[in-house]
N, C-alpha and C positions, 0 to 999 in steps of 0.2 A: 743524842741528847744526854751529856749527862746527868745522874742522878734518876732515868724516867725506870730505872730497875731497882728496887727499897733494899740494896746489895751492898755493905762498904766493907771489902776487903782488907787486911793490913798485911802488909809484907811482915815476915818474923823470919828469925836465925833455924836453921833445922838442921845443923852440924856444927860441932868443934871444929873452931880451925883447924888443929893437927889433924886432925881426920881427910882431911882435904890438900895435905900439904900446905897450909900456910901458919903462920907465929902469928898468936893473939896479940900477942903486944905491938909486933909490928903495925900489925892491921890499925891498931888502937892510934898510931902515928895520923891517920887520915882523918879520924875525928880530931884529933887536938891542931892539925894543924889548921883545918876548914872552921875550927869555932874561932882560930885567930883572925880572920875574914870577917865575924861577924863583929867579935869585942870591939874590933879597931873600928868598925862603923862601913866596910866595904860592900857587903853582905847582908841583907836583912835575916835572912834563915837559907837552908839547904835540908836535903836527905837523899844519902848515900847507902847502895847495896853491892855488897860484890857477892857472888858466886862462881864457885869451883865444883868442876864433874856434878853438875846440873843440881847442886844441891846449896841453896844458901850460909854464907858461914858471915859474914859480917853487915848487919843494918845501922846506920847512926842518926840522927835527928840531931839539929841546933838552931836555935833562933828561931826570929820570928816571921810567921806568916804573914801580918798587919804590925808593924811595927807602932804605926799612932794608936791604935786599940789594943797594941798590950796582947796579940792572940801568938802563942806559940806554934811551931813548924811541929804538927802532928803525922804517924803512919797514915793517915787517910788526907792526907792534904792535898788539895788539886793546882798542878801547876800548868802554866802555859808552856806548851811544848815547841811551840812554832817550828822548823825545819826537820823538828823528830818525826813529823807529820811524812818526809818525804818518803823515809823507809818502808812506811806503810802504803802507799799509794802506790811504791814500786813493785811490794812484796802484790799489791790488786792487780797489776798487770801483768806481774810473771806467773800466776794464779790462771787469767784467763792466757795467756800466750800457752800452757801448759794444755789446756783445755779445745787451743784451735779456734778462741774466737780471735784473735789476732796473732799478728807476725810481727819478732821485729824488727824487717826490715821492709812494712807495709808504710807507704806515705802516711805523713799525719793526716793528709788533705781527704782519705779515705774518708775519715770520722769525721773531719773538720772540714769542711770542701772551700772555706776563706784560706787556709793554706795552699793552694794550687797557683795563687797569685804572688805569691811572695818574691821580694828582691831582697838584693843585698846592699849595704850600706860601700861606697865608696872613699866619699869625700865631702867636703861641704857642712854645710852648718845646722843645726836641728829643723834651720825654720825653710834652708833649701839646699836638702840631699842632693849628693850626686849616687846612683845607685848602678847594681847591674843584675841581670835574672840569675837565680842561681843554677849549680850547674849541678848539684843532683838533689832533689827534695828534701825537706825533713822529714826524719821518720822516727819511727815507734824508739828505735836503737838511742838515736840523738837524745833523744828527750831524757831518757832513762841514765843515759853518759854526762847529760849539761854541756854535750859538744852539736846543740841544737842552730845557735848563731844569736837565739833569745835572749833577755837579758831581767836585769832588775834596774825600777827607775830610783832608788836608793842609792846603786851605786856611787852616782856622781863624777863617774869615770870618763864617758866616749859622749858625743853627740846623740847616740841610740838612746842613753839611759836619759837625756833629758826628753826628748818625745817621746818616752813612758809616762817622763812625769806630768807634761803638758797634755796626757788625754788621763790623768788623775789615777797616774798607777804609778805612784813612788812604795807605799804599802799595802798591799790587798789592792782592792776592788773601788774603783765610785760607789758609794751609798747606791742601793736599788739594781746595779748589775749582778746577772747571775755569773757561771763561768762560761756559759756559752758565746755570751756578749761581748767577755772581758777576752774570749781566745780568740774571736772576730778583731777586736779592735788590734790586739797584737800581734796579728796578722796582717793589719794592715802598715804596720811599723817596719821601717828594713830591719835585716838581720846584722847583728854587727859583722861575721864570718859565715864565707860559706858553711854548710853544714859538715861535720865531722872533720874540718883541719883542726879547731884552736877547743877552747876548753874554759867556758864561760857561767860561774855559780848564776839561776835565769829560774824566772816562773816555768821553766820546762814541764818541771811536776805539776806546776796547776796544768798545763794543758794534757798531759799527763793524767791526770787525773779526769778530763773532759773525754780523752778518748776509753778510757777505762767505762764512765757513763756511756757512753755511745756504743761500744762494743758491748757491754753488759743489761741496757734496756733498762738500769737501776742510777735513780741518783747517787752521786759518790756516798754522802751519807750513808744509805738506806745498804749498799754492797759495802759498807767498811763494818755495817752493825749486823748483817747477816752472815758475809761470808768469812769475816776476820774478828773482828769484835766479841760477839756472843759469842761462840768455837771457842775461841782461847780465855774466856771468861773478864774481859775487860769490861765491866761493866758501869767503871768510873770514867771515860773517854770517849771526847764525842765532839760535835763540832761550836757547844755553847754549855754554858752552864746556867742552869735556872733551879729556881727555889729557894727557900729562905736558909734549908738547912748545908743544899750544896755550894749557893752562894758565900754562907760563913764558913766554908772548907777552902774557899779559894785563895791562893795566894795571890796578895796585892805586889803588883807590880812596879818597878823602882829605876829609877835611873841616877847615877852615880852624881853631886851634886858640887859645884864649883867649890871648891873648899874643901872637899871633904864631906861626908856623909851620904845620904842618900835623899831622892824626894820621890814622889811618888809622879808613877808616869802618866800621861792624859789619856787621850782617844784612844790611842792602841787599848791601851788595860781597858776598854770598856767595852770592846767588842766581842770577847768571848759570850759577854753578859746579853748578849740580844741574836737570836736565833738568825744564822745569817743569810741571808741571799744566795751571796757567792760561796761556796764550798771550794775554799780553798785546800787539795791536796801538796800544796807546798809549804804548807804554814796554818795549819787552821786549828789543829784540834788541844783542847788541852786533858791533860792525865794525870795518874795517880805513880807513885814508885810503883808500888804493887802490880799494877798493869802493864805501865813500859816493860820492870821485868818480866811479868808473862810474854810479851811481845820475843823480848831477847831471850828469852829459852828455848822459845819456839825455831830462833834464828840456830841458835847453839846447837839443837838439836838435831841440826836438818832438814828442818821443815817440819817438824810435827811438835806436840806436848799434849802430854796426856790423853793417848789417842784418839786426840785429831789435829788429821796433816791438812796443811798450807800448801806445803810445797815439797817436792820429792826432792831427794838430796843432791841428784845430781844438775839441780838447777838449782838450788843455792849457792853450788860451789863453782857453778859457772858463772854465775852473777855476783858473785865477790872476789871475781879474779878481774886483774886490770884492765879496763876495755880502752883507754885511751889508744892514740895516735902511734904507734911505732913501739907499746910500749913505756909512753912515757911519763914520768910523772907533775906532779901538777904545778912543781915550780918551773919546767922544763914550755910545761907547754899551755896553761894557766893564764888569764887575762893579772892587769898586775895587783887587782883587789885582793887577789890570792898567793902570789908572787911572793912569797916568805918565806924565810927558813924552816917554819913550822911547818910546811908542806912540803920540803923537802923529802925524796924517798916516797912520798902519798902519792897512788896510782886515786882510781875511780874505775868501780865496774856496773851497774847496773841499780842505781840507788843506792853505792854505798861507798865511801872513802876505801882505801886497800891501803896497803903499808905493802910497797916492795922493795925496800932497802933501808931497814931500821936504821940503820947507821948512818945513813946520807941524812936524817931529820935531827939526826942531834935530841933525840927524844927515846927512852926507856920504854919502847914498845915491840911487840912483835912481825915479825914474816909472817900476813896473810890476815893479820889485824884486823879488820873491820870496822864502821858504825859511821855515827854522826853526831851533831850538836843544833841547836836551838838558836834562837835570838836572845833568849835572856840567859843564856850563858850554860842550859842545860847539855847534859853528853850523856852518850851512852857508849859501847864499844863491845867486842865479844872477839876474842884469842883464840881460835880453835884449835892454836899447838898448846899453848899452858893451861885449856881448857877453864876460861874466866869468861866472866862477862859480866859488867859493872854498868850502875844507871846513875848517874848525879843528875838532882833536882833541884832547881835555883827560883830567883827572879829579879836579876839584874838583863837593864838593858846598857850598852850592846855585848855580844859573847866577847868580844875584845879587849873588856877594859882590863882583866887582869887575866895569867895564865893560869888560870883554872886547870885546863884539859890536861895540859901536857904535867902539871905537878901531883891530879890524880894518877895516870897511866905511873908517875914515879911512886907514887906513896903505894899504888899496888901492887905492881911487881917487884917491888923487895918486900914485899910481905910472902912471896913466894920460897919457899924454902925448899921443898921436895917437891 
């Protein structure tokens, strides 16, 4: 819960750029470009961090948090994070697989035992599949890859994703299901692909995050605020925001508006505000810069900050190296929601994007890259050759509407000098 600790952090600058190898002025590029986002009306506000060799060297703020009330995008501002949510769910299971409460190449069915029944999607139409049993379980691996066969009923893509929608899972949960309910009912849904041929963005992580409770004897909640959370001092992140004073910290929520401008979003923006049911680890929590970057230091570091470790090193770098099919990357082998240039070169290892061939993406980033993005257009990412790691905070929906990701990764690394 955020705000239930009387703690509000701000991120601040704790080195000169040249100190770090980067040009101030360059850096200064990322501010002036990202306020032209707001003036034009795209954008309601942002806040932007980067750090180098594990020391902060540039934070920016612009616009607004509530644009109809007039409240400006402040250090302590709380954004909805949704899919930044996944990295942490994945960093709770490679925490307990380290630990020997699970494996991951254990069926999910172990945790989850409506898994054991699972088929696969053939042919035929939402209202009458044609299916076939699958030929080797889902497991702990899939879920963590998104080469599980699960899907999102958002997509709008395949037959599957419309019977997600018709059992009231297009986003999150039905009102009143927990996650245990909502990983029964998608279990009882086919799979779009056997498990670990193809490579499908899927509520993985909520289930995911189901088996993390089941192997841990903790609600996801309750193991993200013990064993991740308090430790790294995140004590602006949580799975809802309540109170008067952290309520007016939250950024309102926005969708891009026919014409131009912005309007403010419905139902979604109002579910962080009510303590939820379902504990979504694929999308649920919202955060602070301050915190994410805690989060991404901890990643940078190899698993620890400020002596205390997550995770040992050599399973971080096993879990940000490509785990896909052959090798491959997400355009190669990618459902077509994701089938774009922009993913070109981008592997997926264990709860995180990979970059294995910068140059195939047509994008200014590095060999062995890392991170993820949000629904409202949040990113975060972390270099471990130029030694960076950068967190952008937003609140537009959807992350698509403009090239946000790929024009920070640019305004960054030519701020790189030495």
């Amino acid at each position: 819960m955020v705000g239930s600790v009387a703690i509000v952090s701000a991120l601040k600058t704790e080195v000169e750029p040249d100190e770090v190898g980067l040009d101030a002025q360059r850096l200064d590029r990322i501010g002036t470009h990202f306020a032209k986002y707001v003036d034009s009306g795209r954008l309601a506000g942002w806040s932007v961090a980067v750090a180098r060799r594990g020391k902060v060297a540039y934070v920016a703020h612009h616009g607004l948090r509530d644009v109809e009330a007039g409240l400006p995008v402040t250090d302590d501002t709380i954004w909805r994070i949704y899919s930044m949510t996944k990295p942490i769910t994945s960093v709770a299971a490679l925490m307990l697989w380290e630990e020997g409460a699970l494996e991951l190449t254990d069926p999910v069915s172990r945790y989850i035992p409506s898994f054991a029944d699972t088929r696969v999607y053939r042919s035929g139409s939402a209202l009458n599949p044609g299916t076939d049993p699958v030929v080797e379980p889902i497991r702990v691996w899939h879920l963590l890859t998104h080469t599980s066969g699960l899907t999102y009923g958002f997509h709008h893509a395949h037959p599957v994703d419309e019977m997600y929608r018709g059992k009231g899972h297009e986003f999150g949960a039905p009102r009143g299901h927990d996650l245990a309910t909502a990983c029964d009912t998608w279990a009882s849904i086919p799979l779009l692909f056997q498990p670990g041929t193809e490579w499908n963005y899927s509520v993985s992580t909520d289930v995911l995050g189901r088996v993390v409770e089941v192997a841990s004897g903790m609600s996801l909640a309750a193991f993200f605020r013990e064993r991740i959370l308090d430790p790294l001092g995140m004590t602006d992140t949580g799975f809802h925001v309540s109170g008067e004073e952290d309520l007016g910290r939250l950024a309102t929520l926005y969708v891009p508006k026919p014409g131009g401008g912005l309007v403010r979003s419905g139902a979604m923006a109002e579910a962080i505000t009510r303590e939820p049911t379902f504990l979504s680890g694929g999308g649920g929590l919202a955060s602070t810069l301050y915190d994410y970057h805690r989060f991404t230091q901890m990643l940078a570091r190899g698993g620890e900050l400020d002596g205390v470790r997550l995770l040992g090193p050599r399973t971080l770098a096993y879990a940000t190296r490509n785990h896909l099919p052959g090798g491959a990357d997400l355009e190669t082998i990618g459902r077509p929601i994701f089938a774009e240039s922009t993913y070109q070169g981008t592997g997926f290892g264990l709860g995180f994007s990979v970059v294995v061939d910068p140059a195939a993406g047509k994008q200014l980033q590095g060999l062995g890259e890392y991170g993820w993005g949000g629904l409202a257009s949040t990113a975060f990412y972390v270099d471990p050759v130029d030694e960076l790691s950068v967190v952008f905070m937003t609140q537009l929906m959807p992350s698509s509407t403009y090239p946000i990701r790929p024009q920070l990764r640019v305004l960054v690394s030519q701020a790189v000098v030495s």
